[in-house]
Each structure stands twice: as structure tokens, then as C-alpha cells.
N, C-alpha and C positions, 0 to 999 in steps of 0.2 A: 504494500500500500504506500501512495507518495502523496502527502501533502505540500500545499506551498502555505506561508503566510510573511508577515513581517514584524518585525519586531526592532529594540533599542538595545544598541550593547551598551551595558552599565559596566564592565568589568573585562580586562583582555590580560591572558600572559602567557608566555610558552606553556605553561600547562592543562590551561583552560579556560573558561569566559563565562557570564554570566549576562542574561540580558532580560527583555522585560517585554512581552505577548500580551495575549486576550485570553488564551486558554492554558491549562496545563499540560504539561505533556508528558507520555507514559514513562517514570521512570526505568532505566537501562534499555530504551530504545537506543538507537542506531541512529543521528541525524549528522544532516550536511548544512552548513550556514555559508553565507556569502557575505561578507562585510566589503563595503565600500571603501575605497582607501584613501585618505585628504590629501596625499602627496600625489602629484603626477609625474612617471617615471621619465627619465629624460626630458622633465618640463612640462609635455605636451599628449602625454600618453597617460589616460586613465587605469590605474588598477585597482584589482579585490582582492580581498584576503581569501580566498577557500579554503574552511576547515571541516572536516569531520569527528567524530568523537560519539560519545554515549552520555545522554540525559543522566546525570547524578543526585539530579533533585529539581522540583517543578512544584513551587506552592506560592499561590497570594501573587500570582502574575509574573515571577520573577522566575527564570530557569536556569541553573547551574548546568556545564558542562564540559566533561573529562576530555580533554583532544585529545586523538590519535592520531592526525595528521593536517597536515597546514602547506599551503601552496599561496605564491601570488600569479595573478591571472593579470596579462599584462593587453591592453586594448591595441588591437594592429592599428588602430583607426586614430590619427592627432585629436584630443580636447579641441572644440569647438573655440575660437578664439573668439572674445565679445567686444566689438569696440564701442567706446561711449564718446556722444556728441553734444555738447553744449547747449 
């Protein structure tokens, strides 16, 4: 079964993260998260954090969890450049 939703990371570190949904989620599932990332690579290039790992705890909206693996996903495509006019 593959759910999507979104959610708010409150918490990041090589061992795990913690962030904050609408519902709870089955503890010792199996999930995959995509976190957006504020830097752009070479300037110009958007990246994500992809991590995986297992739900270690899901209550009161807030979900902890254990990573097992962590990648950055780097955009082939340049950040959209915005110019401002007066």
C-alpha cells in the first residue's frame, strides 16, 4: 500500500527526523520522505533530501523516525531565475 501526504520537518540529523502530519502513522512501518532542500546546488540547481527509514513513534501529530538511508536528489533542470522591476 503507498500513501502520499505532506507534512513539516521539526527535527533533522544523520540518525533520524521528526516532523508534524494530520494523521498518525503505523508505528515500525516502512516510509520514504522527500524534504526540500534551501540551498541550490551549484547556485542554480534545486535539491531534496530523500530519506527512508521506519516510523519509531506517531502521536499528537508529531512522527519520529529511525533513517536507514539518505540520498540528495539533485534537479537536471537550472532554478527558475526571478527578476524584479521597479
Amino acid at each position: 500500500m503507498s500513501l502520499a501526504g505532506t507534512g513539516t520537518t521539526r527535527e533533522l540529523s544523520s540518525a533520524g527526523l521528526s516532523f508534524r502530519c494530520r494523521r498518525p502513522l503505523p508505528v515500525g512501518s516502512h516510509i520514504e520522505l522527500t524534504i526540500e532542500w534551501p540551498a541550490l546546488y551549484e547556485r542554480v540547481k534545486p535539491m531534496e533530501l530523500v530519506v527512508t527509514g521506519i516510523v519509531a513513534r506517531s502521536d499528537g501529530g508529531r512522527t519520529a523516525v529511525r533513517l536507514t538511508s539518505k540520498r540528495f536528489r539533485i534537479d537536471s533542470v537550472p532554478a527558475e531565475r526571478y527578476r524584479a522591476s521597479a
